[in-house]
N, C-alpha and C positions, 0 to 999 in steps of 0.2 A: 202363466195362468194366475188367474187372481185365486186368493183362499181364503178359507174361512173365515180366518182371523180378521181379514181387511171386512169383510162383510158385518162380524161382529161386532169389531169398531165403529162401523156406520149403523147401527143399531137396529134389532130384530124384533124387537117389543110386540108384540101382536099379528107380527106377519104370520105367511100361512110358507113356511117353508119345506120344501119338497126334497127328499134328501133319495138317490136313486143309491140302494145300500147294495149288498150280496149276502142275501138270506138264505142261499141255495145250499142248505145242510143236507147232508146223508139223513134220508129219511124212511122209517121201516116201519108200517103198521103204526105209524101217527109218532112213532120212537125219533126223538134226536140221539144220533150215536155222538156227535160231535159237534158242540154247538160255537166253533173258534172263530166261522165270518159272523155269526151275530154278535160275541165279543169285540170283535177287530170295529167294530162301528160303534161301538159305546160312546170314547173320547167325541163325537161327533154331535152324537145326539143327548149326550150331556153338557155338552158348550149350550146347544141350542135352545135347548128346556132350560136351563139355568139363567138363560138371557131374553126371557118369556118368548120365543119362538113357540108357534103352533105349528108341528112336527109332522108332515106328512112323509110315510115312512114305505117305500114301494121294492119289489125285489122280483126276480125271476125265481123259480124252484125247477128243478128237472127239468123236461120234454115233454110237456103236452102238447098236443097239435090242436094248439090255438081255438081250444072253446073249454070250459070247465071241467075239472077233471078232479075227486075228490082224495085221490092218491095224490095228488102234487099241491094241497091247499095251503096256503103259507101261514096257516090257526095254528099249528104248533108251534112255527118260530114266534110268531105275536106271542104267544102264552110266554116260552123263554124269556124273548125279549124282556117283558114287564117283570119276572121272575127276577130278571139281572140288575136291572133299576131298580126295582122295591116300589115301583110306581104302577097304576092300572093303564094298558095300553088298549085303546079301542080297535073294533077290530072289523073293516067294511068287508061284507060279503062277495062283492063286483072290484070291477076295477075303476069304471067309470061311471059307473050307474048312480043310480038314487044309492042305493048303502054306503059307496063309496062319498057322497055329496052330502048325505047325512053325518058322517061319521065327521067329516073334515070342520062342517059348520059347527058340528055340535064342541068342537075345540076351543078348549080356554088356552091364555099362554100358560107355555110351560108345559102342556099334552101332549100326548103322543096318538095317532095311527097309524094302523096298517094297513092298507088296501092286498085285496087279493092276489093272489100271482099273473104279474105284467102278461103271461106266455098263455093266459085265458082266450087273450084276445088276438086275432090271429095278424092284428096291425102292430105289434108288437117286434117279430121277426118278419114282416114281407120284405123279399125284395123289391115292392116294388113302391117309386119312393112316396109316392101319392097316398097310397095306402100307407103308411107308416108315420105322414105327414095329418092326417086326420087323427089317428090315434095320439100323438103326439101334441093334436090339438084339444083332444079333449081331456088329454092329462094335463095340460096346461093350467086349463080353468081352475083346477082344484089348488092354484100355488100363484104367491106371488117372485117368490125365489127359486131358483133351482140350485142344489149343490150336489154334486156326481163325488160319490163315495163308495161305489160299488165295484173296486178293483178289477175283481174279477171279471167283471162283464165289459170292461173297456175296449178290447179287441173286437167290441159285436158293432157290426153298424145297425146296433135297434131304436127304436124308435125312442124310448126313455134314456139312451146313452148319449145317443147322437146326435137326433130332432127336437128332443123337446129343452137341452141348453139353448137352441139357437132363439125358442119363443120365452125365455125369462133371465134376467140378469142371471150368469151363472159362477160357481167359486167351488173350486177344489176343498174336499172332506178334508178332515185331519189324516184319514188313510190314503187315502189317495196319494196328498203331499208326502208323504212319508214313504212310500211303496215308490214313488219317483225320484226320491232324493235315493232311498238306496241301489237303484236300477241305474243311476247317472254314474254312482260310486264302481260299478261293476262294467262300464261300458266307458267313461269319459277321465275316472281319474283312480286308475285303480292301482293298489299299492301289488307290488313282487316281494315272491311268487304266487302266481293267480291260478290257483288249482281250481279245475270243474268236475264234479261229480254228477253220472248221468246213467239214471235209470232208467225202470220200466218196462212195460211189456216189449214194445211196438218200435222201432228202431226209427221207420217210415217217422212218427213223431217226433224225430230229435234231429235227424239230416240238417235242415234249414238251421238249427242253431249251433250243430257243429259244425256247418261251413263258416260263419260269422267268428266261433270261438277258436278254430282255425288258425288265426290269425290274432286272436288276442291272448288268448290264455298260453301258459307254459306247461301246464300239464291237462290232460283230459283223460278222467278214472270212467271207465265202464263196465259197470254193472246190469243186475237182472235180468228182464228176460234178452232184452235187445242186446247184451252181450252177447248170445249163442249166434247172430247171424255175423259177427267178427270175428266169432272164431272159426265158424265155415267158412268164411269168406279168405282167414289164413290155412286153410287145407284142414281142420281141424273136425274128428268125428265128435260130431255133438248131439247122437243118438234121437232121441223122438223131443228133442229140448223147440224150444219157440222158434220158428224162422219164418224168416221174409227173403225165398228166394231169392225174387225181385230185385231187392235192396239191394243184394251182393258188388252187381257193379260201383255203384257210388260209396260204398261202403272200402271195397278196395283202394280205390283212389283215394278216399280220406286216408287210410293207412300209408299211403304214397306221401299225399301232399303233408303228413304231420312230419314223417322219416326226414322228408326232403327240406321241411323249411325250423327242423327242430324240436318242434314242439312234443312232447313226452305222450305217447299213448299208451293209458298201463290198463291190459285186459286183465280178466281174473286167469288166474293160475290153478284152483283149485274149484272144484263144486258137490256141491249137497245135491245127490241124486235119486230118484224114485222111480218105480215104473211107472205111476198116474198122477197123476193132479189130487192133492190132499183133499179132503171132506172138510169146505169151511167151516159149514153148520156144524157140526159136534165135536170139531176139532180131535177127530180122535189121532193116538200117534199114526205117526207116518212111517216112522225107521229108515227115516235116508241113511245111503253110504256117501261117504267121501271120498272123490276120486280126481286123480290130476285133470285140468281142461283140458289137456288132446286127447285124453284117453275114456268117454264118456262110451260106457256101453250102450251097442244097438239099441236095447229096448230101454232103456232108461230115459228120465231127462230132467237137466239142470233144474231145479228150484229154488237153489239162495247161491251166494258165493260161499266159497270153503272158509277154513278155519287159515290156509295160507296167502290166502287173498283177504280178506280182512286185517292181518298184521303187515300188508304190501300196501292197501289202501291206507294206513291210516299212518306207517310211514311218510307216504306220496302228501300227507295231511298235514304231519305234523308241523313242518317248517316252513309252510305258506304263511302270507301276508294276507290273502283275503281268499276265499273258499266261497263256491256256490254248487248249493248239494239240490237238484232236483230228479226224481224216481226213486223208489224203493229197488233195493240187491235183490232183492225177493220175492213170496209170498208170504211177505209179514204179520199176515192177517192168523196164519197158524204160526203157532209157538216152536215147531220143528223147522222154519224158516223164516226163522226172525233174527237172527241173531247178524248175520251180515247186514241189513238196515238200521239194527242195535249197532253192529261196530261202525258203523259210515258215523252217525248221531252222536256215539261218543268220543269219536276222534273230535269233529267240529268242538266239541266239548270243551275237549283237553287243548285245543290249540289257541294260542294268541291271536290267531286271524281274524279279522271280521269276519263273519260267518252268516251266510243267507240260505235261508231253506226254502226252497221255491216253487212253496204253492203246493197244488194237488195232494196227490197220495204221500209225499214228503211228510207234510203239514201236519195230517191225518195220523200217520205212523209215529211224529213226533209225542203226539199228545198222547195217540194209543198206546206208545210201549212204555208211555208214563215217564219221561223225561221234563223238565222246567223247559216252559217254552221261553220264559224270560232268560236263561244262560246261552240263548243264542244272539246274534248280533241280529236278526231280522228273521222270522217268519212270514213269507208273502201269502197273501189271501188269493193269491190269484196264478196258478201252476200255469196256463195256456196264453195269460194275459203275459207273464213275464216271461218266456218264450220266444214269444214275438216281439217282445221289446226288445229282447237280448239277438234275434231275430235281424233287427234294425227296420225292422215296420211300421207305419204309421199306425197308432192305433186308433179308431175311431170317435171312443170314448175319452180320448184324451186329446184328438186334435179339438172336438168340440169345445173344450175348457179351457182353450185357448182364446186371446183378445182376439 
C-alpha cells in the first residue's frame, strides 16, 4: 500500500485531504476518560497541516442507529483534538450536509475539520453495497485525497473504510503503517520465545485467534474473565465466576491440540474472589479472598488473577523475545482488582521483548493504571482490528489501501 510519506512527496499544498482517523473515545456526559486514539492520529495530521493540506478529519463514535444522536456527537473529540495541536479546529454539525460543505470550504491550508459522527448516517454501516456506495459518494465530494488512519475501524466493511478509498487517490496514515509493520513483526518474522497474553470477559472473543496462535506462539497465558470457562472446562469448581458453557467443547480441544503439538498453556493457579460484582461507580472496597483456582467456593466468583499467578505470569514473561498482551486479568477498573492487569503491564515492562499491547481494554488500563505508554514496544489503537489480523483475516480497511 502506498503511504503518506509518497503522498507528501508528491505535494499536498491546498488539497482538500480526507483523513478517515478513530475518534471513538469512552465518552461519559460529554467527558473524555481517555483521549489515546485522538493522540495516536496526531503524527498524521501534523505531516498534513505542516505541508499546507486542508484537513478533513471524519471518525465513527459509539452505536447509533444511523441518524443523530447527541450522546454520541464527536464536539468533544474536535474540542480535544484542537486542545492537542494548540490550533482551532472547525467543527461541521452533519456529515454530508451544508455544515459539513461549509466547514470543509471555509478551509485554509494548514486547517483542520471535523465533520460529525460517520454512524449519523445509516449509509455508513449498511450492508447493503449501493446504499454505502452513495454515502461514500457523497463523502467523496468533500476531498480530493483519501488517507485511512483509522486503525481501529479497518476490520468494518463501511463505507468511509472501504468505499470511499476506491473514489480518491488513497495512502496509508502514519498509524496505520505503523500498526501493520508491527502486526507483520508478530505474525511473519517473529523473534523466540513468543509468549501471548489473553484476557477479557468473553472467551467466545478469543477462540479464532487462539486457534491461529496455536500454531505460532510457544506459550499462551490466560487470564480474566475467559479464564474460568478453562478451568471448568479442566474439571475445575469455578463457583458463580464468568462462563460460556457453550464454549467448553472447543475450549477442551485447544487444551488437547496445545498438550499435543507443545505449545505452553499456563492458566491462573490462584484468584481474587467475591460474592458480587464490585460497585464501579464509587469504587467502594470489595474485600476479596484468595483462593487456589480448583478450589473457588459455590457462591463466589473469580474477579482478577491471585497474587500466585501473577509471579507464574510474569515468570512465563520474563524470558520471551516478543510478548503480545491483549485483555485485562481483571476488573481493573476497581482498585481491589487491578493489580493482576498491573502485574501482566509490568512484567511487559521489565522484559527485553518487544512488547505489543493490543488495543481495547489493554490500551485503556495501560494509560488508567498510570504506566508510560512509551516504555512499551507498541500500544495498538485498535483491540478487534488486531485480532483479526492476528486472526489471519482479510481486513476490509486495509485490503482497500491496497494498489
Amino acid at each position: 500500500m502506498k503511504t503518506i510519506d509518497e503522498l507528501l512527496s508528491a505535494g499536498v499544498d491546498g488539497k482538500r485531504v480526507f483523513v478517515r482517523a478513530d475518534l471513538n473515545v469512552p465518552l461519559a456526559d460529554g467527558v473524555i476518560s481517555d483521549d489515546g486514539r485522538i493522540r495516536a492520529v496526531l503524527p498524521t495530521l501534523k505531516a498534513l497541516t505542516g505541508a499546507g493540506a486542508k484537513v478533513v478529519v471524519a471518525s465513527h463514535l459509539g452505536r447509533p442507529k444511523g441518524a443523530p444522536d447527541p450522546a454520541f456527537s464527536l464536539r468533544p473529540a474536535a474540542e480535544r483534538l484542537g486542545e492537542l495541536l494548540g490550533a482551532p479546529v472547525a467543527f461541521a454539525g452533519d456529515t454530508v450536509g451544508d455544515a459539513a460543505h461549509d466547514a470543509v470550504n471555509g478551509l485554509e491550508p494548514g486547517q483542520i475539520a471535523v465533520i460529525e459522527n460517520l454512524r449519523f448516517n445509516a449509509g455508513e454501516t449498511s450492508k447493503d453495497d449501493a446504499e454505502r456506495g452513495e454515502f461514500a459518494d457523497r463523502l467523496a465530494a468533500l476531498a480530493d485525497v483519501y488517507v485511512g488512519d483509522g486503525f481501529g475501524a479497518v476490520h468494518r466493511k463501511h463505507a468511509s473504510v472501504y468505499d470511499l478509498p476506491a473514489r480518491l487517490p488513497h495512502y496509508a496514515g502514519h498509524l496505520i503503517a505503523a500498526e501493520v509493520d508491527v502486526l507483520k513483526k508478530l505474525t511473519e518474522d517473529v523473534r523466540r520465545p513468543y509468549a501471548v497474553v489473553l484476557g477479557g470477559a468473553k472467551v467466545s472473543d478469543k477462540l479464532a485467534v487462539i486457534d491461529q496462535l496455536l500454531g505460532k506462539a510457544d506459550r499462551l497465558l490466560i487470564g480474566g474473565g475467559m479464564a474460568y470457562t478453562f478451568l471448568k472446562a479442566k474439571g475445575y469448581e469455578i463457583g458463580s465466576s464468568l462462563l460460556q458453557e457453550d464454549q467448553i467443547p472447543a475450549v477442551i480441544e485447544y487444551i488437547e491440540r496445545a498438550e499435543k503439538i507443545g505449545v505452553e498453556l499456563v492458566l491462573p493457579v490462584d484468584a481474587l474472589v467475591a460474592p458480587e460484582f464490585p460497585d464501579l461507580k464509587t469504587k467502594a472496597p470489595a474485600n476479596p479472598t484468595t483462593v487456589a483456582a480448583d478450589a473457588i467456593p459455590a457462591d463466589q466468583m473469580g474477579l482478577d488473577i491471585g497474587p500466585e499467578t501473577r509471579k507464574l505470569f510474569a515468570s512465563k514473561i520474563a524470558d520471551a523475545a516478543t510478548v503480545f498482551w491483549n485483555g485485562p486479568m481483571g476488573v481493573f477498573e476497581h482498585p481491589d482488582y487491578a493489580e493482576g492487569t498491573k502485574a501482566v503491564a509490568q512484567a511487559l515492562l521489565d522484559s527485553p521483548a518487544f512488547t505489543v499491547v493490543g488495543g481495547g481494554d489493554s490500551a485503556a488500563a495501560v494509560r488508567i493504571l498510570g504506566f508510560d505508554e512509551t516504555a512499551f514496544g507498541h500500544i495498538s489503537t485498535g483491540g478487534g482490528a488486531s485480532l483479526e489480523y492476528l486472526e489471519g483475516k482479510t481486513l476490509p480497511g486495509l485490503a482497500a489501501l491496497e494498489d
